[in-house]
C-alpha positions as CSV (number, residue, x, y, z in Angstrom):
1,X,0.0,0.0,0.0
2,X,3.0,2.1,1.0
3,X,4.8,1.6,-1.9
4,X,2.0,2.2,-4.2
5,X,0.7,5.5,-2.7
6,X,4.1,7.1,-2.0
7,X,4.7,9.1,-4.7
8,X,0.9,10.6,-5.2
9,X,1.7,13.5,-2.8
10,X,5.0,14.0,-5.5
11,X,2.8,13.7,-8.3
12,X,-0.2,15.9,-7.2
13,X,2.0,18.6,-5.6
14,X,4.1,19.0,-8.8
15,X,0.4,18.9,-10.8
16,X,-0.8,21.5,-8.9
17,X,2.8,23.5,-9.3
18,X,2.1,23.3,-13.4
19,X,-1.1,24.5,-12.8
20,X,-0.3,27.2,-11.1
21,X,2.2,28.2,-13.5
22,X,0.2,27.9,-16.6
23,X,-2.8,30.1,-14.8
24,X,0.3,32.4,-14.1
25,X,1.5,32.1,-17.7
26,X,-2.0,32.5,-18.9
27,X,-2.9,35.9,-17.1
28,X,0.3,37.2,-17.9
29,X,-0.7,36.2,-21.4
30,X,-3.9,37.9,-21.8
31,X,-2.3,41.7,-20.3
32,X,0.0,41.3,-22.9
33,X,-2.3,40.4,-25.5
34,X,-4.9,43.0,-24.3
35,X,-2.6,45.7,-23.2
36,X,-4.0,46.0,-19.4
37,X,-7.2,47.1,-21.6
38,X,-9.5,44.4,-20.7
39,X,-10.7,43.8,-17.5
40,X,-12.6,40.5,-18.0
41,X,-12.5,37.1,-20.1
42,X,-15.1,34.6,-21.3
43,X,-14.6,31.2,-21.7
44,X,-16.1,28.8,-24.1
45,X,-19.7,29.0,-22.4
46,X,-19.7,32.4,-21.7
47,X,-19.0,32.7,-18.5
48,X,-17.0,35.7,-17.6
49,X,-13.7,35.8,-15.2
50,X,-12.0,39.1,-13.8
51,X,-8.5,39.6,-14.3
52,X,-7.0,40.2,-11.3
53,X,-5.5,43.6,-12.0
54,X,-8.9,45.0,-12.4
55,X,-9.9,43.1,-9.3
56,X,-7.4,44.9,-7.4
57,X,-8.1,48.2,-9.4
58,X,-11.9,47.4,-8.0
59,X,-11.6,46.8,-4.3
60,X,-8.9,50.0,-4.7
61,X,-11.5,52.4,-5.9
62,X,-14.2,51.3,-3.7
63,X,-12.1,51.8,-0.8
64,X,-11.1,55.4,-2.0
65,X,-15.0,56.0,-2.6
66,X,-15.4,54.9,0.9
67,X,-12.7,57.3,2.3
68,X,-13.7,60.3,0.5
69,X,-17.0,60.1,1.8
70,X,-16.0,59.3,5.4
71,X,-13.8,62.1,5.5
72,X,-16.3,64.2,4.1
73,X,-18.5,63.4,6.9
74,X,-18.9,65.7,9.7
75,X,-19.2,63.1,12.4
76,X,-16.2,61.3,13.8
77,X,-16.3,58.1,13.0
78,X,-14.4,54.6,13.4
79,X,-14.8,51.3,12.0
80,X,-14.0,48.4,14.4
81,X,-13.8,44.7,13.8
82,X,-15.7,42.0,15.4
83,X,-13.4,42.0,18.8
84,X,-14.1,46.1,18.9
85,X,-10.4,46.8,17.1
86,X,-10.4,50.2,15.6
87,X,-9.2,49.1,12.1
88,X,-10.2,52.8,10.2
89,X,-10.8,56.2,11.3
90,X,-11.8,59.1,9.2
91,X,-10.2,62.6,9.1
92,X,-13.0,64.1,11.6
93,X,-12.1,61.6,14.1
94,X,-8.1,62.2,13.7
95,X,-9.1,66.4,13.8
96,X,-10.9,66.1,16.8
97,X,-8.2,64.2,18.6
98,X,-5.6,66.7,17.9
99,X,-8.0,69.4,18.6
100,X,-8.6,68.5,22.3
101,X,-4.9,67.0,22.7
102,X,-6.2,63.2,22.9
103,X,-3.3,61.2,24.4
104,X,-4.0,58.7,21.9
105,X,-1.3,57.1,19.9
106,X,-2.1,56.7,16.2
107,X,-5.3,58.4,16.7
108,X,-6.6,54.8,18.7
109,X,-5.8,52.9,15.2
110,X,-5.4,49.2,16.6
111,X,-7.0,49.6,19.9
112,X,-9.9,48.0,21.4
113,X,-12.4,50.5,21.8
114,X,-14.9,48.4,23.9
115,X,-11.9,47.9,26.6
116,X,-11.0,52.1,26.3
117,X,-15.2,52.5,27.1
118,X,-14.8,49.8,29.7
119,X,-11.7,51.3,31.8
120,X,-13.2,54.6,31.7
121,X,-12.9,56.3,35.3
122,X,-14.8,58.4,37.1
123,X,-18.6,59.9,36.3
124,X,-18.5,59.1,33.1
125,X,-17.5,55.4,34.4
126,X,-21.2,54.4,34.4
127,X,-22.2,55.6,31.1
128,X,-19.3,54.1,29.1
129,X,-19.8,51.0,30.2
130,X,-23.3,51.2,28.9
131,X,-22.0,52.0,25.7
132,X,-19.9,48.9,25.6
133,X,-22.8,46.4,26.1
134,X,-24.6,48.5,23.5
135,X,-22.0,48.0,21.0
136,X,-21.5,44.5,22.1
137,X,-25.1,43.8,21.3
138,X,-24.6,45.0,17.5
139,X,-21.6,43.0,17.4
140,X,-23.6,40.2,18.3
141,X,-26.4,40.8,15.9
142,X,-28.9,41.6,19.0
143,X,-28.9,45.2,18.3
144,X,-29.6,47.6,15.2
145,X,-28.4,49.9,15.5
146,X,-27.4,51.5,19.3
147,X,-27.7,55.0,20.1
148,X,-26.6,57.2,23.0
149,X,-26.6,60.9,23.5
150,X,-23.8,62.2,25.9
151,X,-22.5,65.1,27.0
152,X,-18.7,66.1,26.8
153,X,-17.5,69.5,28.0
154,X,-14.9,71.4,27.6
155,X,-13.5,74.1,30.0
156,X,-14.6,77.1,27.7
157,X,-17.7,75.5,26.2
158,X,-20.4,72.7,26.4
159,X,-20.9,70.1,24.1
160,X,-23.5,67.4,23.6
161,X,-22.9,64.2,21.2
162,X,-25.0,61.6,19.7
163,X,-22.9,58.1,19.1
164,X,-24.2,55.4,17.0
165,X,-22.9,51.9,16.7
166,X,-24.3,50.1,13.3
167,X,-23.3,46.6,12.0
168,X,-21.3,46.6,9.2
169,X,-23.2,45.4,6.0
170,X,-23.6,41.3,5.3
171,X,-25.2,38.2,6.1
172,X,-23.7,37.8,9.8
173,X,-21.8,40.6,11.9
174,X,-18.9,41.4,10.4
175,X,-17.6,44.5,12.6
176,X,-19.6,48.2,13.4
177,X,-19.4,51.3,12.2
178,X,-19.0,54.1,15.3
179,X,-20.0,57.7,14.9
180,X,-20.3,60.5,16.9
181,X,-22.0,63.3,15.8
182,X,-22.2,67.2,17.6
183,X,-25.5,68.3,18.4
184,X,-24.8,71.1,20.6
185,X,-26.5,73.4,18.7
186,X,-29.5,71.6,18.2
187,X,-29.3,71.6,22.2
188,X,-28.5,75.1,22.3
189,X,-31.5,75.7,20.3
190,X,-33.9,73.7,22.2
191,X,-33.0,75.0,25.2
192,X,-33.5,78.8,23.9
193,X,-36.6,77.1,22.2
194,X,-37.6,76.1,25.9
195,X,-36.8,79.2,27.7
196,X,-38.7,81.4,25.5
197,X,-41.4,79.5,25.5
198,X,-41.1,79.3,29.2
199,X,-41.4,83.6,29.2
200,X,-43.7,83.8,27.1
201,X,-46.0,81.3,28.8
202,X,-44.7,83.3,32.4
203,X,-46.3,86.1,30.3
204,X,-49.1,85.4,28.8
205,X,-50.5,83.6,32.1
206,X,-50.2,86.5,34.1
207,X,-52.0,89.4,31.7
208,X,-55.3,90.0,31.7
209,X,-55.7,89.7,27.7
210,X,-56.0,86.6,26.0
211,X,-53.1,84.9,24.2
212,X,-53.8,82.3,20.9
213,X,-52.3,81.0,18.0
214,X,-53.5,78.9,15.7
215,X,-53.8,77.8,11.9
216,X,-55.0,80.2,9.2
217,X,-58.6,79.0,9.2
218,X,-59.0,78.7,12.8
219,X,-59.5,74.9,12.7
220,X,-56.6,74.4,14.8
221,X,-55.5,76.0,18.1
222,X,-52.2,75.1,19.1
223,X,-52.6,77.5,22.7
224,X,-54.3,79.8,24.2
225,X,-53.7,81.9,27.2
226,X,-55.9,81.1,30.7
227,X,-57.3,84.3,30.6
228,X,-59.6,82.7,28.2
229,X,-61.2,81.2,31.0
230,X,-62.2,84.5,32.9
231,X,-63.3,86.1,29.7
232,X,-65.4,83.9,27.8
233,X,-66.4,81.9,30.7
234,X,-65.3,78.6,29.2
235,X,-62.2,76.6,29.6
236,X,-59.1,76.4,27.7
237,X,-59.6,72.0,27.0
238,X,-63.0,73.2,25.5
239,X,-61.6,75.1,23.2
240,X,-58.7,72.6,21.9
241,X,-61.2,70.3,21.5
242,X,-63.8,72.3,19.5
243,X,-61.9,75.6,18.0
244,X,-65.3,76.6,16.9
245,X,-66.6,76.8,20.2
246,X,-65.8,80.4,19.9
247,X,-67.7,81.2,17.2
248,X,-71.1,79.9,19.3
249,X,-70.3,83.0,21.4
250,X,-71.0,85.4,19.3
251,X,-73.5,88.0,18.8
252,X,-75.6,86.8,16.0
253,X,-75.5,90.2,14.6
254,X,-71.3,90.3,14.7
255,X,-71.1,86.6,13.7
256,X,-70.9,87.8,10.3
257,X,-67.9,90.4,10.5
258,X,-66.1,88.0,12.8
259,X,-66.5,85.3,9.8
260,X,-65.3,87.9,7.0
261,X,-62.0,88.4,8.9
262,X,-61.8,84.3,9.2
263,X,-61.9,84.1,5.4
264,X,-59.7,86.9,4.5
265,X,-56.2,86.0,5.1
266,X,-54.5,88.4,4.9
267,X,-50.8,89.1,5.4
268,X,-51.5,92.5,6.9
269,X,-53.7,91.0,10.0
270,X,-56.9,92.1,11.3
271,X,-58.6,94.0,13.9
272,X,-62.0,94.2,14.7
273,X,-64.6,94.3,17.6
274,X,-67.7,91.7,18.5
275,X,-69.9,90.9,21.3
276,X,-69.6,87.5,23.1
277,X,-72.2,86.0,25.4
278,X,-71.0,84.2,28.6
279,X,-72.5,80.6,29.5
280,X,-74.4,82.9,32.2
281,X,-75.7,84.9,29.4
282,X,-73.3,87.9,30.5
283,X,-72.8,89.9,27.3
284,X,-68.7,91.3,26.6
285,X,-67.7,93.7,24.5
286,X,-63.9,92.1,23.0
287,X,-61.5,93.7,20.5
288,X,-59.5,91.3,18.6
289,X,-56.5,92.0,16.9
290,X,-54.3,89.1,14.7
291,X,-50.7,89.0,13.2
292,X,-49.6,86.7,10.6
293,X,-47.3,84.3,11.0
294,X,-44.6,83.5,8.1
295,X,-42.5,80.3,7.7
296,X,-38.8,80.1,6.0
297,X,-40.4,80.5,2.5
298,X,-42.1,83.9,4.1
299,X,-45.5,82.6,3.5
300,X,-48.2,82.9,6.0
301,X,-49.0,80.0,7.5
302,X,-50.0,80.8,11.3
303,X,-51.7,83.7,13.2
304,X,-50.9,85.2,16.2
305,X,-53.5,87.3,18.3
306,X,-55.0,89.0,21.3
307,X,-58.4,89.4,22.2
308,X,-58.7,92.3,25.2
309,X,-62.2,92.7,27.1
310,X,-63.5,96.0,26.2
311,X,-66.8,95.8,27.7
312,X,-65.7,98.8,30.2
313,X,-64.3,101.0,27.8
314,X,-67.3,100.8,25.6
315,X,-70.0,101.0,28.2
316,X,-68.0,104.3,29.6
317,X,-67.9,105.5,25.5
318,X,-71.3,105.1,26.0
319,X,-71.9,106.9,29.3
320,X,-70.0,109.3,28.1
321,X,-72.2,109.8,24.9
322,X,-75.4,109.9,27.1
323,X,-73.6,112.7,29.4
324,X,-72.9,114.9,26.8
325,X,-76.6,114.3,24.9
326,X,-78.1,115.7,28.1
327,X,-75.3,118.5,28.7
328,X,-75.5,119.4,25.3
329,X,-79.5,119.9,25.9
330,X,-79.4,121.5,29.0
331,X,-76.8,124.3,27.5
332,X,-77.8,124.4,24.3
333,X,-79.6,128.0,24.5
334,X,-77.6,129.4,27.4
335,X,-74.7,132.4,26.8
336,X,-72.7,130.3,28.9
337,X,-69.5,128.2,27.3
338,X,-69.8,124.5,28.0
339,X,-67.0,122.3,26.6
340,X,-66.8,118.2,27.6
341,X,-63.2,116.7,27.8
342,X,-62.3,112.6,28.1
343,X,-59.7,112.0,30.2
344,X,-56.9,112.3,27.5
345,X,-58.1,116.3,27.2
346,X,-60.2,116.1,23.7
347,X,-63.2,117.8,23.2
348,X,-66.3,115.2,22.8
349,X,-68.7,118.3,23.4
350,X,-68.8,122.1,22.9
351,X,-72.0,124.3,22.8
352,X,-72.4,126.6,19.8
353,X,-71.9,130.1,22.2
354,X,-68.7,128.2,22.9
355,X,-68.1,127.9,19.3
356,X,-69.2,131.6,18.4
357,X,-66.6,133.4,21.4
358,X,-63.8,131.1,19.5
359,X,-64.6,131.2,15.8
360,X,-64.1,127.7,15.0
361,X,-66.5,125.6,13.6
362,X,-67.9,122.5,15.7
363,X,-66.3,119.5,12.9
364,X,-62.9,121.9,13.6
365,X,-62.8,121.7,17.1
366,X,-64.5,118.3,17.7
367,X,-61.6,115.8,19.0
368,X,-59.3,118.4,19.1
369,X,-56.5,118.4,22.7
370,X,-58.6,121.4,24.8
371,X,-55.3,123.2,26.0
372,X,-54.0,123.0,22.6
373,X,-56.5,124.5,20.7
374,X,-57.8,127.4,23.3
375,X,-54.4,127.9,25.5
376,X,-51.0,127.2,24.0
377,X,-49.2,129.4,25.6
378,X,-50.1,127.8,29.1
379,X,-50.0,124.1,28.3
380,X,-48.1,122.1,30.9
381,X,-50.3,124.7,33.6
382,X,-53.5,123.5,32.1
383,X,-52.7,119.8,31.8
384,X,-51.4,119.9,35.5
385,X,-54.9,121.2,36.7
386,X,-56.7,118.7,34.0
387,X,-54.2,115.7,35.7
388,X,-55.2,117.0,39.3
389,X,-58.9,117.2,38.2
390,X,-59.5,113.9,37.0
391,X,-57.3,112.0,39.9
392,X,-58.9,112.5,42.8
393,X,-62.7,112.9,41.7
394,X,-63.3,116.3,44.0
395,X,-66.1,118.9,44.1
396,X,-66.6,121.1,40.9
397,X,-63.7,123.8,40.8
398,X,-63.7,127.1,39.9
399,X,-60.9,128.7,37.8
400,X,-59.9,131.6,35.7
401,X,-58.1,131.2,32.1
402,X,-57.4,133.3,29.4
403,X,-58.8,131.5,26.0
404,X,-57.5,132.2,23.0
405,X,-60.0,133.0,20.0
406,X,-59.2,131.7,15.9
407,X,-58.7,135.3,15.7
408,X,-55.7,135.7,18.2
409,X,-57.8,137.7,20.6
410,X,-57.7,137.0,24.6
411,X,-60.8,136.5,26.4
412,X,-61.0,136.1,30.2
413,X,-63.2,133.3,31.0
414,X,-64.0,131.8,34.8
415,X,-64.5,128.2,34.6
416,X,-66.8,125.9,36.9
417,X,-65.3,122.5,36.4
418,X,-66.2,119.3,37.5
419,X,-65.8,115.2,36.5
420,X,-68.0,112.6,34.9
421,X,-68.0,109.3,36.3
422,X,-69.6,105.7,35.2
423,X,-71.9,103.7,36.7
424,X,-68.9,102.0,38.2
425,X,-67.8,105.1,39.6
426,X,-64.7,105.9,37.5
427,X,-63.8,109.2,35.9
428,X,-64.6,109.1,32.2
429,X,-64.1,113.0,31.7
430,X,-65.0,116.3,32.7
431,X,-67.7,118.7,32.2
432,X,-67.3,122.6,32.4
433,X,-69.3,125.8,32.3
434,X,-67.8,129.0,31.5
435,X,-68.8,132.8,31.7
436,X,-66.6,135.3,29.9
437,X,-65.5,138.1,32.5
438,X,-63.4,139.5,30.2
439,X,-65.5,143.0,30.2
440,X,-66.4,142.9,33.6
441,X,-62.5,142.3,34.6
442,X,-61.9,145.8,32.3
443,X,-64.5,147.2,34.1
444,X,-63.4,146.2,37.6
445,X,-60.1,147.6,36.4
446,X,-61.9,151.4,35.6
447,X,-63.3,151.2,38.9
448,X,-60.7,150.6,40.8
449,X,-58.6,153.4,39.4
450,X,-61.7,156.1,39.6
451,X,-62.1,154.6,43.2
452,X,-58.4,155.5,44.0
453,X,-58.4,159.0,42.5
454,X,-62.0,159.6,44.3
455,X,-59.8,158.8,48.1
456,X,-57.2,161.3,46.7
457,X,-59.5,164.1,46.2
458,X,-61.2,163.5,48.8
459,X,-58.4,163.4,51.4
460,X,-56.9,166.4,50.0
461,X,-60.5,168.6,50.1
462,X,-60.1,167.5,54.1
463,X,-57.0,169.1,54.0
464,X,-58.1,171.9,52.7
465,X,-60.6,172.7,55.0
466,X,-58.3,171.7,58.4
467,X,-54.5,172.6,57.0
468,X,-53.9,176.5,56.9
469,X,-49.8,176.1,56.3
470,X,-49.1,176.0,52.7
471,X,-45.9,173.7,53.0
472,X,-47.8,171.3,55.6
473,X,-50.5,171.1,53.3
474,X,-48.6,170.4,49.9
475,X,-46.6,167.4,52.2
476,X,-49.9,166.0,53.7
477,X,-51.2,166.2,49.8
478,X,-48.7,164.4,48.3
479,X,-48.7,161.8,51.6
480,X,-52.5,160.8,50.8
481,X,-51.9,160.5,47.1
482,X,-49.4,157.5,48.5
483,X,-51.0,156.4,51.7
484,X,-54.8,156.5,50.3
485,X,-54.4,156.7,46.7
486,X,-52.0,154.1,46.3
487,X,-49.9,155.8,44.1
488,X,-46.3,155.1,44.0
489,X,-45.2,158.6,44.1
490,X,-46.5,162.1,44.1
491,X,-44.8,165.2,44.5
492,X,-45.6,169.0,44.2
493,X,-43.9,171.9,42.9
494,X,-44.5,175.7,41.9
495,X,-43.4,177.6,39.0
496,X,-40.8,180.3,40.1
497,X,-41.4,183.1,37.0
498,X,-38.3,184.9,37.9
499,X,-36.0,181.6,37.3
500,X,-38.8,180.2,34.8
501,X,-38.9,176.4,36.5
502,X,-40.7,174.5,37.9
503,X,-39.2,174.3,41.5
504,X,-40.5,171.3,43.6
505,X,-41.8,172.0,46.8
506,X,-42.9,168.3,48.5
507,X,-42.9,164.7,47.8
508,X,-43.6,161.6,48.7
509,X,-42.5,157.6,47.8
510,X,-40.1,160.2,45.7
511,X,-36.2,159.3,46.5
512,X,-34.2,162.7,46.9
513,X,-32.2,162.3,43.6
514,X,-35.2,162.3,41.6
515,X,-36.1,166.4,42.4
516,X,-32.5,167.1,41.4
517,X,-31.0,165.5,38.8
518,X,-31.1,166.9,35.5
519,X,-33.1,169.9,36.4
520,X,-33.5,171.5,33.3
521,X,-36.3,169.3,32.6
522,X,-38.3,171.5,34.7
523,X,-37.3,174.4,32.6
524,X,-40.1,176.6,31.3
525,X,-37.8,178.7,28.6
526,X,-39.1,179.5,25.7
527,X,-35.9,178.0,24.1
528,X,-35.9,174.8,25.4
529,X,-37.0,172.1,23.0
530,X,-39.9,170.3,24.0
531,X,-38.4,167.0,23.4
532,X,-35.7,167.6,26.3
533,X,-38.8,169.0,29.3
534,X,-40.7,166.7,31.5
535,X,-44.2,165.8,31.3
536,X,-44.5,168.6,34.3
537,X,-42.9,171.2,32.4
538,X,-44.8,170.6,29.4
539,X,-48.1,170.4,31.1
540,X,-47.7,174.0,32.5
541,X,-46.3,175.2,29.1
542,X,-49.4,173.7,27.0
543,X,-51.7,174.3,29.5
544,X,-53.3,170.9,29.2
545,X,-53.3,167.6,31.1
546,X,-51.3,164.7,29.8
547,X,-51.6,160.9,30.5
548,X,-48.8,158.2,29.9
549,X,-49.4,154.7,30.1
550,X,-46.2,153.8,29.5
551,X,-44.8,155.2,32.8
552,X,-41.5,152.9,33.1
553,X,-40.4,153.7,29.1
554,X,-41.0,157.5,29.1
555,X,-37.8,159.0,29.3
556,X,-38.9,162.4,29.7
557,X,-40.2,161.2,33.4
558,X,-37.6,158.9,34.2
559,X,-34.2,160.0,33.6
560,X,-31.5,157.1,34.9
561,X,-27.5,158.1,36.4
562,X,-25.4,155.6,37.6
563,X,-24.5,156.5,41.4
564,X,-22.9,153.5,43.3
565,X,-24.0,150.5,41.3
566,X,-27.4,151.8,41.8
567,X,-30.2,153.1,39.4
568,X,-32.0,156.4,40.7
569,X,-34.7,158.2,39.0
């Protein structure tokens, strides 16, 4: 047996050994006769072979292909085998390692990256250990894939990652991909996401108006504010469950309007006002007002809105209304001016005497600021007293106020003022009644100055009758003009012909200088010019009486010397 079968290993091993040389031979063969052109043969039946040149050509290429789009990846990621060898890394991986000075040789190439997440120390200890089993798993074809998102700070920023472990491709577990990809500013963003939503909802729950958005047709509501609840009367679930409830509530007679705005969307918004009835029949008065919404494409896709309870506002508007109806009634034939103010200072009423005094025309003066229009010279004044009138609700007032007519021209009015109030008690406005004293204040004025001349003659005819000295009775004269009269000065004095002057004789309220200096205005000469004598002087000369106004201006009473930093006249 032995000597038969001994040399069949000879034979068959040097078999083989041609074999392999002629295949050699063969492919060598075909580059030459192809010129490394041709990538494939076919034998007799067809059946095609590929040349091994092209077959390492092949597996190069598709391992470039592979790198280029690994390194063109944004994550860092490995490739380990089926014992958790890193056999690949791409250029993310080896950037972030020298970015954060990674004590890693070779960028981990060759290490076993379940035993690095298994030796791990400290608090991270816990969670890499978790992330070995969970690669483990896809090794074993348990898992598909394994994810885990981690945070890993640095000592200037924070960072979040999310690592995945998938199989590698084919019919039993052949290795795992491992990636790592940065999501710290998806984190960032949600947690902006959450704070703003967090203030806004702080917000919105603690104002008295109500807070909703929702789709463009209303079908949707994706929140409203609780406020909801103490305005319509109705709960906030009710709505997300039904976002037509809302329209139920209103006013058949606004239903309509309400509707209109629905179906128009558009990009500008909408505001408009309807009546809602409560579930205890309680009728409000609500203004709503809505902003579009635009997504990235800046279409509208969304509204925003607030609806505000106005039920207070319009039933004072409406007080307010009835107020001035029966003001207007009750002044319209009187010669008294009667103006009605809201509380920001505009004119809701004025009577037609009112209108007549001023010149302007009711449509002209009608919503109009008060103190603009009749007092701009006194308007922070007049808005003080209108502040102080409406703040403290107080008894009607009485005041006195130049007005100023379309014409420029100043009339004197004294006001009786006083507020409007609501049903509710608060101040909606003010009401006042004016007479104009203008002529009466001119009078009171002419009266006052005949009344003070009428003391002066009067004291001085006493005088006459008791005083026999002339010099005692020019000094007592002069005295009541100041004393009685109330007359700042007066002084007396006689004409000396000889001297031709007027030489004064007593005074009083008169300082010394005054009879002194520059006494040629007393001068009665024939060749002194007019325009150089006193009023005195001039009185005697034209024998008539002479009245200045202007007393302070008139230089030919006043005549001003500088003695000791002091002015004397």
């Amino acid at each position: 047996m032995s000597s038969k079968q001994g040399p069949a290993p000879d034979v068959e091993s040097e078999e083989f050994s041609v074999l392999i040389e002629a295949l050699r031979e063969t492919d060598q063969r075909l580059e030459e006769l192809t010129h490394g052109e041709v990538d494939t043969v076919a034998d007799r039946d067809g059946r095609s072979f590929l040349l091994r040149r092209a077959q390492d050509q092949l597996r190069y290429t598709e391992a470039a292909k592979q790198a280029a789009i690994l390194n063109a990846l944004p994550a860092h990621i490995a490739m380990i085998d089926n014992r958790g060898l890193i056999v690949s890394v791409n250029e993310a991986w080896r950037r972030y390692a020298r970015t954060n000075a990674l004590p890693i040789a070779g960028f981990g190439m060759g290490m076993n990256y379940l035993e690095i997440c298994e030796s791990a120390q400290g608090h991270a200890a816990l969670e890499s250990r978790h992330v070995a089993e969970g690669i483990r798993s896809v090794l074993a074809g348990t898992a598909n894939p394994f994810l885990l998102e981690y945070s890993c700070h640095s000592p200037t920023e924070e960072r979040w990652f999310l690592m995945t472990a998938t199989p590698l491709a084919g019919d039993r577990p052949n290795g795992a991909v491992i990636m790592h990809v940065d999501v710290t500013a998806e984190r960032q963003t949600e947690a902006s996401l959450r704070v703003s939503e967090s203030r806004f909802r702080q917000m919105a729950e603690n104002i008295h108006d109500v807070f909703f958005l929702q789709n463009l047709d209303s079908s949707q509501i994706y929140y409203v504010s609780p406020a909801y609840e103490q305005i319509w009367g109705r709960t906030c679930e009710s709505l997300y469950a039904n976002p037509n409830s809302w329209a139920d509530s209103i006013h058949p007679d606004d239903l309509p309007r309400a509707l209109s705005h629905l179906s128009d969307r558009s990009d500008c918004g909408f505001d408009y006002e309807v009546r809602i009835f409560r579930p205890d029949g309680d009728m409000r008065w609500i203004q709503v007002r809505g902003f579009p919404i635009l997504d990235a494409a800046g279409n509208v896709y969304r509204t925003a809105g607030v609806a505000a309870d106005i039920t207070e506002r319009k039933q004072a508007a409406q007080e307010l209304r009835l107020s001035e109806r029966r003001f207007g009634d009750l002044l319209k034939n009187v010669d008294l001016a009667s103006v009605m103010l809201d509380r920001e200072g505009r004119i809701t009423f004025c009577n037609s005497y009112l209108l007549r005094l001023t010149g302007w025309r009711q449509d002209e003066a009608s919503g109009r600021k008060c103190f603009e229009l009749f007092a701009p010279w006194q308007p922070n004044d007049a808005t003080d007293f209108f502040a102080m009138l409406t703040a403290s609700v107080p008894a009607p007032w009485s005041r006195e106020n130049n007005l100023l007519t379309r014409s420029g021209e100043c009339r004197l009015i004294r006001w009786n003022n006083s507020v409007l109030l609501s049903a509710s008690g608060d101040v909606i406005g003010t009401a006042s009644i004016g007479e104009d004293i203008t002529d009466q204040k001119r009078a009171e004025i002419r009266i006052n100055r005949l009344n003070r001349v009428y003391a002066v003659l009067s004291g001085i005819n006493s005088l006459i009758v008791r005083v026999r000295d002339r010099n005692q009775l020019f000094r007592e004269a002069c005295q009541v003009a100041v004393e009685h009269g109330h007359f700042k000065m007066a002084w007396i004095g006689v004409v000396d012909r000889s001297a031709m002057k007027i030489v004064p004789v007593s005074s009083a309220g008169v300082e010394p200088e005054f009879l002194t200096l520059n006494e040629d205005r007393f001068s009665l000469r024939e060749d002194m010019p007019l325009e150089g004598s006193s009023r005195t002087a001039r009185v005697v000369r034209e024998k008539k009486a002479i009245v200045t106004n202007e007393i302070e201006g008139d230089t030919t009473i006043f005549s001003a010397k500088k003695r000791g930093g002091g002015r004397h006249f």
